[in-house]
C-alpha positions, 0 to 999 in steps of 0.5 A: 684399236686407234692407240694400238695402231700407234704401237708405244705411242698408242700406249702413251696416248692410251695412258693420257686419256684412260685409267686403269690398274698399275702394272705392281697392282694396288693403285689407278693409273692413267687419265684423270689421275693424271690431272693431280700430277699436272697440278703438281707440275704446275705449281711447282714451275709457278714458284720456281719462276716467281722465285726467279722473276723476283731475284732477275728481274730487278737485277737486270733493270739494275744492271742494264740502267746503271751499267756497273759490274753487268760482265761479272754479274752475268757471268755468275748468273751463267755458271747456274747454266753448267751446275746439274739442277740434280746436283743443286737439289741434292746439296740443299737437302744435304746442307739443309736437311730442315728444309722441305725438299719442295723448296730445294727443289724450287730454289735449284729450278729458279736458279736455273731460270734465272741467268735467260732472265738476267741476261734478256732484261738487261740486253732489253734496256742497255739497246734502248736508245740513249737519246730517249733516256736523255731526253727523259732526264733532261725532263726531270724524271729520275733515275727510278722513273726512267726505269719503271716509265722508259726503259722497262716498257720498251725492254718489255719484248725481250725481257718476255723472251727469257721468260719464255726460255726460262719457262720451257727449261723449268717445266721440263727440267720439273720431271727431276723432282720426284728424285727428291720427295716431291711430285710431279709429272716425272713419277711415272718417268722415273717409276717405271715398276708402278706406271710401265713404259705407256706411263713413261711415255704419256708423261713425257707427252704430257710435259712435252704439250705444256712446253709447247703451250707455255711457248706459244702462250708466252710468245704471244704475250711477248708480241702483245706487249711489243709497243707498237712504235718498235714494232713499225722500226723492226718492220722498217729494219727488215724492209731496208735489209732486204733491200740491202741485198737487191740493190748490191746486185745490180751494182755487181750486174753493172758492166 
């Protein structure tokens, strides 16, 4: 009686937490055979980021230590923003027809997640304060260990960020996959013969509450890996702007 109050959403919601028969007949829907297609999901965000983090990750460090060639780097990285992921899954499996479709699927999400990476963790090291870096070269570190010691700590906050951006577009993007052969939470989206409208929409809610969890989880993660002396500077930054605004004012107020 409460999901039937919700009207479709009820039929959604109803989906998430109770099985029962397909609408074609042959099969359970619904509830803990949700739990599979979760997992699925799941598994195939987690390979396409760590495909992603293993390619942008160092490349960003590179770039935004050494400062060479990050315009046209970046840029490619960028086109993988305008290319459809369908589009891209579909030329793997054309050109690589050995290939399984788990991988090409996999391969067409990290693409996608990588230029926020790229673009954050290079951002994340080129704004750190060149006095800083200085002063650890005149100290003897190499170039390899002002990275790892200096620039990646402090860079740590945004890198987390285009994690986090990347992460929600993966999971969301993930509902493709069954146009390829492999599954995920997009099977009840995309078969609407066998799972029906509630199907539709409690997958959607479902993607929709991952989204939202990674989010959250990665947000936090981001302010824990903050180092606190930036985070007093940022705290320090807003208290002058904002009294940036006060002071000009009472200049103006002056007759």
């Amino acid at each position: 009686m409460t999901f039937a109050i919700l009207g479709d959403f009820g039929d959604g919601f109803e989906f998430v937490f109770e099985a029962k028969p397909s609408p074609a007949g042959g099969s359970v829907i619904g509830g803990s055979h949700n739990l599979g297609l979760i997992a699925d999901h799941l598994l195939l965000t987690g390979v396409a980021m760590s495909l992603a983090l293993l390619v942008a990750l160092p490349l960003g460090l590179y770039l935004g230590h050494t400062g060479r060639g990050s315009f046209l780097t970046i840029s490619i990285a960028n086109v993988g923003r305008a290319v459809p992921s369908l589009a891209l899954i579909f030329f793997g499996i054309a050109f690589f027809p050995r290939t399984p479709e788990f991988v090409c699927v996999s391969a067409a999400l990290a693409l996608l997640a990588i230029p926020p990476i790229v673009t954050n963790t290079y951002v994340g090291v080129r704004q750190i304060d060149r006095d800083a870096v200085d002063a650890a070269r005149g100290m003897g570190l190499s170039g390899r260990q002002i990275a790892r010691s200096i620039e990646l700590p402090l860079a740590l906050p945004l890198i987390f960020g285009g994690i986090k951006t990347s992460t929600v577009n993966v999971i969301a993007t993930a509902t493709i996959a069954p146009l390829a052969g492999v599954e995920s939470l997009g099977d009840p989206i995309e078969s609407a013969s066998v799972y029906g409208r509630p199907g539709q929409i409690g997958a959607s809610m479902i993607v929709a509450v991952l989204a939202v969890i990674a989010e959250v989880g990665l947000s936090a993660v981001q302010r824990a890996v903050t180092p606190q002396g930036v985070r007093l500077e940022r705290g320090a930054g807003a208290a002058e702007r904002s009294r940036v605004p006060s002071s000009q004012r009472r200049v103006r107020t002056v007759p």
